[in-house]
C-alpha positions in Angstrom: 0.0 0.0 0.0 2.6 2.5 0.7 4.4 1.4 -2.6 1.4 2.3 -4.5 0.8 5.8 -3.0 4.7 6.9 -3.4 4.2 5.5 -7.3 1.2 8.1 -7.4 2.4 10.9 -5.4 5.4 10.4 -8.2 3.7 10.2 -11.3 1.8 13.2 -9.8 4.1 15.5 -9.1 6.1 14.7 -12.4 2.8 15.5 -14.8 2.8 18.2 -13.2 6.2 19.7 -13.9 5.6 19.0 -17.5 2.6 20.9 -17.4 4.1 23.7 -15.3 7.3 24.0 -18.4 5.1 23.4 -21.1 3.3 26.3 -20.3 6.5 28.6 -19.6 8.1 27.6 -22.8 4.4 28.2 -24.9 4.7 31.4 -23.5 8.0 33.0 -23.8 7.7 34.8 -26.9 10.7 36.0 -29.1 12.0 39.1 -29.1 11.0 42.6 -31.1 13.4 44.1 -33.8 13.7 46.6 -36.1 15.2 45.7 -39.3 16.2 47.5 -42.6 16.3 45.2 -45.9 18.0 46.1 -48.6 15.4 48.3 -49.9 15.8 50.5 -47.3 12.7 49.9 -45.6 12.0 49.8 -41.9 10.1 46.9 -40.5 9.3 45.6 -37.3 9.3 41.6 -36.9 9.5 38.6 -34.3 12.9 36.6 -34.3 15.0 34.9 -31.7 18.2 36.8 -32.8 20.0 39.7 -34.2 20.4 39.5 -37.9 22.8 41.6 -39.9 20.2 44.0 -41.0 19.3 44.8 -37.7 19.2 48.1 -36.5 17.3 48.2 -33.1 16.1 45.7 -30.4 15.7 43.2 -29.0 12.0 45.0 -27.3 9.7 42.7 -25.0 6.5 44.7 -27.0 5.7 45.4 -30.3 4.9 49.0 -29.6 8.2 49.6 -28.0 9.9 48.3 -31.2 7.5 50.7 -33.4 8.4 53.8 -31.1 12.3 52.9 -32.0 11.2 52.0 -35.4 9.9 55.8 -35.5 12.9 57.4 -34.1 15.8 55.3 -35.5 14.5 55.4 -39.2 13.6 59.0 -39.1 17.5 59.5 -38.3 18.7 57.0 -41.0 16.5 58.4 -44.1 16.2 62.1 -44.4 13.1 63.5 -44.3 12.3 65.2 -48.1 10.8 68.7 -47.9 7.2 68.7 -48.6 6.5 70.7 -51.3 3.5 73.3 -50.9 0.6 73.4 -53.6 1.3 75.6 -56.4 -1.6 78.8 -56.1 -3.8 79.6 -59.1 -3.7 83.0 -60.1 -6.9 84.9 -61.1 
């Protein structure tokens, strides 16, 4: 009999480790970057690690990457002048 409860008491506790990092590792989530392709656009994306084009990050949020998205590709493509529209003359 006590056999039998230490076997459960085991197989308990282990299922539930599994279950306890199963759900840790489902919900770590990879990191935020902002990266510029060869184009020269600015993009925010999910990925587990620096890449060459990188050029901010790693964030924990999506809207921290886009606030550093804003700021860092304002700085590495100059801004063009807007042009006003031209005025009709009567």
């Amino acid at each position: 009999m006590q056999k039998s409860k230490f076997t459960k008491s085991l197989i308990f506790l282990m299922t539930g480790m599994f279950l306890l990092v199963s759900v840790l590792a489902m919900a770590a989530e990879n990191p935020w970057f902002v990266i510029k392709d060869t184009r020269g656009v600015c993009s925010v994306r999910q990925a587990k690690a620096k890449t060459p084009k990188t050029i901010a990050g790693p964030f924990a949020t999506k809207a921290e990457a886009q606030k550093a998205k804003e700021e860092s590709c304002a700085k590495a493509t100059p801004a063009s002048p807007k042009k006003e529209p031209a005025k009709k003359q009567l």
